[in-house]
C-alpha positions as CSV (number, residue, x, y, z in Angstrom):
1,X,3.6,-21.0,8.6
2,X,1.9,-20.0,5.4
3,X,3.6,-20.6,2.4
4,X,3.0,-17.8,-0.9
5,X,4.1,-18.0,-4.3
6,X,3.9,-16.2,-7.3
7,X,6.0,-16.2,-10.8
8,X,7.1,-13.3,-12.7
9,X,7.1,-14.1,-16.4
10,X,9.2,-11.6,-19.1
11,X,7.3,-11.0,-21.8
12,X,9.6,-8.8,-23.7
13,X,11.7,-5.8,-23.3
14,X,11.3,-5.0,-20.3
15,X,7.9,-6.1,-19.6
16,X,6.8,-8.8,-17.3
17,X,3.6,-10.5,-16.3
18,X,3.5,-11.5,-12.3
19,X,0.7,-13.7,-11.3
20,X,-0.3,-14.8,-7.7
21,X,-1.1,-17.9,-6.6
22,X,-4.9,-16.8,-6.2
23,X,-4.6,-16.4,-9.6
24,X,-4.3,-12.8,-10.5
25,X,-2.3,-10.7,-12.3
26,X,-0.4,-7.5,-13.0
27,X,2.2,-6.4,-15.9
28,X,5.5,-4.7,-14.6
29,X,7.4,-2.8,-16.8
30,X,10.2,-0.3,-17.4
31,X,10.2,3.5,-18.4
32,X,11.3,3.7,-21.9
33,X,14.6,4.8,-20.7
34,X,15.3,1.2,-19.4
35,X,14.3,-0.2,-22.6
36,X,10.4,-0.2,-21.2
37,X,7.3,0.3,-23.1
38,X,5.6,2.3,-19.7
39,X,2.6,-0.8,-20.3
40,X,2.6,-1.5,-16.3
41,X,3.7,-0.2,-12.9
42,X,7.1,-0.3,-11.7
43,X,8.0,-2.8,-8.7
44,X,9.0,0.1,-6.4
45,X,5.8,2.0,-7.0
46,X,3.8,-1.6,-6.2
47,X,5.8,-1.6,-3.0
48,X,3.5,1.8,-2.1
49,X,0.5,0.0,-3.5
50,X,0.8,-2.7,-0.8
51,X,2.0,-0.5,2.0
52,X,-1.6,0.9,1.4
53,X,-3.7,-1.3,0.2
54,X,-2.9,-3.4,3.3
55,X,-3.2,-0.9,5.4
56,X,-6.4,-0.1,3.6
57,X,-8.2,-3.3,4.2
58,X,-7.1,-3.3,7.7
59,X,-9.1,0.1,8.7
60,X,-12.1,-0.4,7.1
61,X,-12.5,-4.0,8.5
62,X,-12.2,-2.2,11.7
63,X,-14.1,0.5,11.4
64,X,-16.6,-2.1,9.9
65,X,-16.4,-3.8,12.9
66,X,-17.0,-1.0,15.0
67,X,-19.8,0.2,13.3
68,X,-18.7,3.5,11.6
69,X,-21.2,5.1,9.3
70,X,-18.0,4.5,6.4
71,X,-18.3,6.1,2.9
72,X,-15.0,6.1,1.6
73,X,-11.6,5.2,2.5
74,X,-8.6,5.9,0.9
75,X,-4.8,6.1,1.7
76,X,-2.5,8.6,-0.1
77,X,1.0,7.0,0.5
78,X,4.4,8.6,-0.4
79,X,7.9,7.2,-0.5
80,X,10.9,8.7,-0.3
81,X,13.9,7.4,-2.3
82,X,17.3,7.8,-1.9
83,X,19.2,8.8,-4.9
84,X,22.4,5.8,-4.7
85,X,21.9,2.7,-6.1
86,X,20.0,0.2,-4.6
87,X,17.4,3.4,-4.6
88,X,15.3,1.8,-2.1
89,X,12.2,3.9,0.2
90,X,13.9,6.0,3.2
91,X,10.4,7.2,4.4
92,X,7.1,6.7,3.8
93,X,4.3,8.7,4.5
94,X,0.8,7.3,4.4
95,X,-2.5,9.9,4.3
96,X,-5.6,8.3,5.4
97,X,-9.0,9.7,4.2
98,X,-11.7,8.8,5.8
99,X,-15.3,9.6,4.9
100,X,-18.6,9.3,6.5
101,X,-21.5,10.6,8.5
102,X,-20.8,11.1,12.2
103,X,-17.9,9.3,12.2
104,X,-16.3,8.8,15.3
105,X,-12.9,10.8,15.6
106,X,-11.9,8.2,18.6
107,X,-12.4,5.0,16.3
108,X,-11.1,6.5,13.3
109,X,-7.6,7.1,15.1
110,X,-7.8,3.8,16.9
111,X,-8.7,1.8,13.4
112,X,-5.3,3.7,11.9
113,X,-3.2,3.3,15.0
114,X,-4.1,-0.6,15.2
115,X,-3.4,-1.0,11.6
116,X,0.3,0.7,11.8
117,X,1.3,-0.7,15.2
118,X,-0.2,-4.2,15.1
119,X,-1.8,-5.5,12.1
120,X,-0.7,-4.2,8.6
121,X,2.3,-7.0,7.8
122,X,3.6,-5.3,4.8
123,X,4.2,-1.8,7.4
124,X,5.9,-4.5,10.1
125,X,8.2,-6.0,7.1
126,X,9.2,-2.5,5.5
127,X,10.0,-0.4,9.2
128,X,12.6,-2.6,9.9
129,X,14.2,-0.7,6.8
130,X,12.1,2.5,6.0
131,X,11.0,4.9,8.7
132,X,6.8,5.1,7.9
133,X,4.5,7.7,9.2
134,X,1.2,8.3,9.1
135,X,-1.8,10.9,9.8
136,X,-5.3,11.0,8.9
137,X,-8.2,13.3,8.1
138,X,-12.0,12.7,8.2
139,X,-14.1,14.1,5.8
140,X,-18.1,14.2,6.7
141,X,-20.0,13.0,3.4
């Protein structure tokens, strides 16, 4: 088992700092409303950020891998939330772009189908909760 920390540090209001254990870091704050300043993402919308950006990582290694002429890659992701307290995600929908020259349609699903059913761990940790979906479009560059 791999062990992962991080701390999350207020700074004031409702600002925080959180900072990994590979050493980076991200403010988190409130909307004004909540007593925020609006200086940093809010955890739920980071929750869409990792959906994607692990998903992300995951397709273009593979499409890496298999040798797809890749020019860009990027994943439109939208959440759902209900509207009761906890407000957590009841779907999320993630857009793949893909863009390249020649690109093979056939890898391009496979890359994105092997990423959502197999190896993207923050997907396999949220659809036990959240019902995620996904499509794709390839764009020639």
């Amino acid at each position: 088992m791999t062990k992962m920390k991080s701390t999350v540090r207020w700074t004031d209001g409702m600002q925080f700092v959180g900072e990994t254990d590979s050493g980076h870091s991200i403010v988190i704050d409130g909307a004004e409303a909540v007593g925020g300043r609006n200086s940093g993402m809010r955890p739920m919308e980071m929750v869409l950020l990792a959906a994607g950006g692990c998903t992300a990582m995951d397709v273009v290694f593979i499409l890496k891998r298999a040798r797809q002429p890749l020019d860009d890659c990027w994943i439109e992701v939208e959440g759902d939330r209900v509207e009761n307290v906890p407000k957590v995600f009841e779907n999320i929908h993630l857009h793949y772009v893909i863009v390249g020259s020649g690109l093979d349609e056939g890898k391009v699903e496979r890359a994105v189908n092997m990423s959502a059913d197999k190896y993207c761990s923050v997907s396999h940790m949220l659809k036990e909760a959240v019902k995620i979906t996904h499509d794709y479009e390839i764009r020639e560059s």
